[in-house]
C-alpha positions in Angstrom: -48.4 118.5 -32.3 -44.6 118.1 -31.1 -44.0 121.0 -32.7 -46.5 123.5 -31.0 -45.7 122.2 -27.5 -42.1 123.1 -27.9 -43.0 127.2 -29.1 -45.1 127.1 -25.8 -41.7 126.1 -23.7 -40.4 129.8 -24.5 -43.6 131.9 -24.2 -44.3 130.3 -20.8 -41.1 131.1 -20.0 -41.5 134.7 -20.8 -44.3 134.7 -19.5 -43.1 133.4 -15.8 -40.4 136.3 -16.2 -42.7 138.8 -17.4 -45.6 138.1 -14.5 -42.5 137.8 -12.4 -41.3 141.6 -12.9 -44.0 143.2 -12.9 -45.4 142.1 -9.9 -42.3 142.7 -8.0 -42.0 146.3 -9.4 -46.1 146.7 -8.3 -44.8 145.4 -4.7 -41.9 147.1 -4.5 -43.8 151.1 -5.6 -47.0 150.1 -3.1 -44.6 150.2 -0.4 -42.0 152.6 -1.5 -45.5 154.9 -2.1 -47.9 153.9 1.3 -45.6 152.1 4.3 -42.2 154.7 4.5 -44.5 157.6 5.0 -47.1 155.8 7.5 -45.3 153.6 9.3 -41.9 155.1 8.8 -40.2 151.7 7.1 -37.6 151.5 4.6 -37.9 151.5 1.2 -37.0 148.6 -0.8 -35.6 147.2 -3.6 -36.4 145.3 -6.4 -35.3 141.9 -5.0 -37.2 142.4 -1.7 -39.9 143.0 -2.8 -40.7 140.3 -5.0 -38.9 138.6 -2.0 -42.4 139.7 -0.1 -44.6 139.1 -3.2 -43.6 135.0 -3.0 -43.5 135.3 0.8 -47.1 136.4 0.9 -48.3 134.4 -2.3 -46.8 131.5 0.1 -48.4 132.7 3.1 -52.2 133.5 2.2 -52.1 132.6 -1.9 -50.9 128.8 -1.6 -49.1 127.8 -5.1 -52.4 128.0 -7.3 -53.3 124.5 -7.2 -56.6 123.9 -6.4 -56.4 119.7 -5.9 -56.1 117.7 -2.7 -57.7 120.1 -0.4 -61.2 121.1 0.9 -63.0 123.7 -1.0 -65.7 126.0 0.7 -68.7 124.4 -0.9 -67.5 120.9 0.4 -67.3 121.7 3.8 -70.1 124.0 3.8 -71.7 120.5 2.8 -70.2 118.7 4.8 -71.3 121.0 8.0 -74.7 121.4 6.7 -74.7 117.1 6.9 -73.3 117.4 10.2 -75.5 120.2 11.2 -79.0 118.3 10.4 -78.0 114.7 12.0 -77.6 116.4 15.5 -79.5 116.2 18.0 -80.8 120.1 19.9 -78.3 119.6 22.8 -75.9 119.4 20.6 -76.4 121.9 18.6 -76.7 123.7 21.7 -73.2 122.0 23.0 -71.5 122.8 19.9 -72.6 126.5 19.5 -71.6 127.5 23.0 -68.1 126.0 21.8 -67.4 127.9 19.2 -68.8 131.3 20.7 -66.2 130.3 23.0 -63.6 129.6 21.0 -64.1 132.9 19.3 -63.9 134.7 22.7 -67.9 135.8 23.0 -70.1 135.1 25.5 -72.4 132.1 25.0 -76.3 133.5 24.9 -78.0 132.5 27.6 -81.7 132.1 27.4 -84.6 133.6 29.7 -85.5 131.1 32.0 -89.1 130.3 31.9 -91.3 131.4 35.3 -88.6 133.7 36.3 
């Protein structure tokens, strides 16, 4: 069992390199093919680019692990709880908030009699 778990040391290795090249040379001809000609920036290099390709994996990807935080089925849940032990007004309360937040305009109801 020893045995097997030291071959896999290498191949994961490899494998980091590997996944590691070739997603900095996909970065790096996406932009050298698309952003110089519509947006008129410089192309890049190798090391920039997968530069970027950790910047945004950092940014908008997190690291891959999928513990310790919230997933959308959980808070869905969670809101859906929420959702059904409030009372109409605040419902109400808490809709207009977040139409706010957002920047829309809360909908206002016709008035009944006028």
């Amino acid at each position: 069992m020893r045995r097997k778990r030291i071959l896999w040391i290498p191949a994961a290795i490899v494998g980091m390199v590997l996944f590691a090249f070739i997603g900095g040379e996909v970065v790096m001809r996406l932009w050298n093919w698309l952003l110089p000609d519509l947006f008129g920036f410089k192309q890049l290099t190798f090391w920039p680019a997968l530069g970027l390709l950790a910047l945004s994996r950092i940014l908008f990807g997190g690291f891959g692990m999928r513990g310790g935080g919230m997933n959308r089925s959980m808070f869905r849940r969670r809101m859906a709880e929420r959702w059904e032990r409030m009372t109409p007004e605040e419902r109400e309360k808490f809709c207009g908030g977040m139409h706010g937040r957002w920047g829309r305009e809360v909908p206002q109801e016709p008035k009944a009699g006028g």
